[in-house]
Backbone as CSV, one residue per row, in Angstrom:
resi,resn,N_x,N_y,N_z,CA_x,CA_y,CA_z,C_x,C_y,C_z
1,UNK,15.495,3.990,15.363,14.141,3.585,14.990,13.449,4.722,14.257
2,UNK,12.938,4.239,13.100,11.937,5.189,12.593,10.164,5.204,13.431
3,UNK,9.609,6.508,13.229,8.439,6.474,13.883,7.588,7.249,12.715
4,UNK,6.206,7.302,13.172,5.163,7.434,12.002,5.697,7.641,11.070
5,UNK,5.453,6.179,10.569,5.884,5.723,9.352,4.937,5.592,8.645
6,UNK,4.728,6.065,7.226,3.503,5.740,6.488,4.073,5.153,5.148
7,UNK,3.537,4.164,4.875,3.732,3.548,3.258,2.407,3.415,2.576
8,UNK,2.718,4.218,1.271,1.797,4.469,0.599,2.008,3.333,-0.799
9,UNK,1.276,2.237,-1.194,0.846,1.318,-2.062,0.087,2.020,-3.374
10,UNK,0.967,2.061,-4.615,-0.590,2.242,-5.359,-1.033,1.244,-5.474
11,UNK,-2.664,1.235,-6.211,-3.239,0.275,-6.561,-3.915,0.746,-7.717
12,UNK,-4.702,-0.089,-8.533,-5.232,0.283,-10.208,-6.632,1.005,-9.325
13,UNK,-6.946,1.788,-10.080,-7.920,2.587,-9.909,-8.959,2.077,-9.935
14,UNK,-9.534,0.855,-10.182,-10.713,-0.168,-10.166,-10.907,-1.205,-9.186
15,UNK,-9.683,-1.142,-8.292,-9.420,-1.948,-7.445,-10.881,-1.899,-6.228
16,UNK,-11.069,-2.841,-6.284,-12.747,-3.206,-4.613,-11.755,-4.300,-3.569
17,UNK,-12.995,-3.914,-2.676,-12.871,-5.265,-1.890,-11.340,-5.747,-1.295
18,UNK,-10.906,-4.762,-0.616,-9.933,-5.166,-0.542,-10.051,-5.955,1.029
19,UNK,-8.552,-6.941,1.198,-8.999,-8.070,2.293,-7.187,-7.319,2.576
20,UNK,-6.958,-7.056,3.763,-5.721,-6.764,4.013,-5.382,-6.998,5.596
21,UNK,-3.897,-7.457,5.713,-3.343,-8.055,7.008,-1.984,-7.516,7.092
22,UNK,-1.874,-7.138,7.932,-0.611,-6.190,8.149,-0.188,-6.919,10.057
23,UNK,1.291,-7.098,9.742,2.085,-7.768,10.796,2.371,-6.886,11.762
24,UNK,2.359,-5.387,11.729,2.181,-4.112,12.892,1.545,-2.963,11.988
25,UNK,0.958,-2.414,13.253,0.125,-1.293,12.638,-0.575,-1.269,12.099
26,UNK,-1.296,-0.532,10.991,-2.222,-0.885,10.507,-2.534,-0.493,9.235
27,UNK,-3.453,-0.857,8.129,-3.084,-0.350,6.534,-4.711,-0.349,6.071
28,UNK,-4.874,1.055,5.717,-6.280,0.766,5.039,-5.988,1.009,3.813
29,UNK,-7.385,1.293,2.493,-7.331,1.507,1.307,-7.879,2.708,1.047
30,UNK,-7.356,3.500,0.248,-7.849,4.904,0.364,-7.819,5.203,-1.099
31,UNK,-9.240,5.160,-1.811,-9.530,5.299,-2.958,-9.345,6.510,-3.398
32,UNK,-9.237,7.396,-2.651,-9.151,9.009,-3.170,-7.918,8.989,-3.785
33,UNK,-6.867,8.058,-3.381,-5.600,8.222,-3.344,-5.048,7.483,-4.462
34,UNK,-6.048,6.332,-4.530,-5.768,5.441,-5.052,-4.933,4.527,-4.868
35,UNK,-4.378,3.868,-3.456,-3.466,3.645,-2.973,-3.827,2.808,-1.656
36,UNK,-3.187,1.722,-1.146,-3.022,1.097,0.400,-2.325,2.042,1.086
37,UNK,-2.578,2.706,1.923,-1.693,2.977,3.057,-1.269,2.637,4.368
38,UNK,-0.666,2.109,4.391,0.175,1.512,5.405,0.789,1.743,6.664
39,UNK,0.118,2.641,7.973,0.968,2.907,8.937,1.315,2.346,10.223
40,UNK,2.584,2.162,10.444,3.037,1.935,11.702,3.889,3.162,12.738
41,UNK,3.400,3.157,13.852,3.764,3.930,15.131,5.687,3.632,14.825
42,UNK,5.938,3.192,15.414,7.130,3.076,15.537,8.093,1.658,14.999
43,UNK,8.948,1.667,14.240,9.816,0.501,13.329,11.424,0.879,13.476
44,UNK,11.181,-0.170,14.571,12.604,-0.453,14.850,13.859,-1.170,14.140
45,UNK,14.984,-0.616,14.452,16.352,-0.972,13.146,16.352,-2.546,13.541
46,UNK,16.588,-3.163,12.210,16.704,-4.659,11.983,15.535,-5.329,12.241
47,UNK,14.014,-5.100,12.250,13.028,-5.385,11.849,12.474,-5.459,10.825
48,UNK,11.658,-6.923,10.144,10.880,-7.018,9.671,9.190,-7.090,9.903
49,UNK,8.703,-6.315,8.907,7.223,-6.228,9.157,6.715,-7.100,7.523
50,UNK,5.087,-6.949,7.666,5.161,-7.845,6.930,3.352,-7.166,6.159
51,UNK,3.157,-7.117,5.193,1.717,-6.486,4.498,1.258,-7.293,3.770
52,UNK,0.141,-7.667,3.799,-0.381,-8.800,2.787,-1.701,-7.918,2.341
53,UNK,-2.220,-8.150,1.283,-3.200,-7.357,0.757,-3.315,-8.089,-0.746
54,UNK,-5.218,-8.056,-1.012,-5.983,-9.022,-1.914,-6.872,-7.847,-2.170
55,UNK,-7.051,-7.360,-3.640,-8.142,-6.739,-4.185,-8.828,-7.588,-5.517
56,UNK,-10.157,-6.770,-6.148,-11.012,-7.592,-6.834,-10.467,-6.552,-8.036
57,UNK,-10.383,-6.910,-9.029,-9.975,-6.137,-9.955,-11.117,-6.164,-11.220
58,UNK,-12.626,-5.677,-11.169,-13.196,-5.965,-11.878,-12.922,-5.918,-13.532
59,UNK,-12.379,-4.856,-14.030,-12.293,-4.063,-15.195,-11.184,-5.652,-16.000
60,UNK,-11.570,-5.561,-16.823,-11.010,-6.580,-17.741,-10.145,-5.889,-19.069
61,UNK,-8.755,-6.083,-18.724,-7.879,-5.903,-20.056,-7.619,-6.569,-20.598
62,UNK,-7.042,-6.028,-22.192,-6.417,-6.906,-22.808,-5.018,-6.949,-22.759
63,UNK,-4.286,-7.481,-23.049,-2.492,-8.167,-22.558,-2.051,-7.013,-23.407
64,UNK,-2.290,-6.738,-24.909,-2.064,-5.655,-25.727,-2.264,-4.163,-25.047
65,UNK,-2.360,-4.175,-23.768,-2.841,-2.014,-23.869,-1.734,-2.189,-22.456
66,UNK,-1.167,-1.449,-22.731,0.298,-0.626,-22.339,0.149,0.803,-22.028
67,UNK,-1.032,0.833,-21.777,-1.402,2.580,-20.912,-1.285,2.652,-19.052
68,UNK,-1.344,1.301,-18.992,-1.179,1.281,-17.375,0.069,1.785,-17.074
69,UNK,-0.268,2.752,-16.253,0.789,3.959,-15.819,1.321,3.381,-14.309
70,UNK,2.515,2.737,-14.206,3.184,2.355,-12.648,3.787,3.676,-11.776
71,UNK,3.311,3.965,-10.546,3.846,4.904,-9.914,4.146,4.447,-9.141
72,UNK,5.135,4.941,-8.154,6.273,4.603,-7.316,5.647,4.413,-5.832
73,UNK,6.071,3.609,-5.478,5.545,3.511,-3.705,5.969,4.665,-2.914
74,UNK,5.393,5.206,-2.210,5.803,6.156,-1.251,5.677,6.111,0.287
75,UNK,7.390,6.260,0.497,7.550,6.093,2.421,7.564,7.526,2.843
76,UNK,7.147,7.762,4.121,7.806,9.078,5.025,7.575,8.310,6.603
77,UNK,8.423,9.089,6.710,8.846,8.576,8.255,9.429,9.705,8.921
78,UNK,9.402,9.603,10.305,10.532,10.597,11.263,11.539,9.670,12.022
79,UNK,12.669,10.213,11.741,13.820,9.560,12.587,13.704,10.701,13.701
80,UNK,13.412,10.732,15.358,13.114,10.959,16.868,15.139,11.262,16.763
């Protein structure tokens, strides 16, 4: 089993309002970060968990701008 486990979500930097449900543990939004983070105590082998999460995305693009920069999700965990 892995234990403090944290998953880190980005999200667009304009992101509000977020409405989020997480199946263990618990996940807030952390604008500094720009990112959901996601932690659970302890995640046991051959478990599924489950994160649902809804933000307001005010800022309006156009389909043409290709500057949105995707960064990678980030896990850490301790294997005990």
């Amino acid at each position: 089993a892995a234990t403090n486990v944290e998953i880190s979500i980005p999200v667009a930097s304009d992101a509000t309002a977020p409405v989020v449900k997480a199946s263990q543990g618990s996940a807030d939004y952390a604008p500094e970060k720009e990112a959901l983070v996601w932690k659970i105590k302890n995640f046991p082998g051959g478990k599924e968990f489950m994160l649902r999460a809804k933000f307001s995305l005010p800022t309006i693009r156009e389909d043409t701008e290709v500057s949105i920069k995707k960064r990678p999700i980030q896990v850490k965990f301790e294997i005990p």
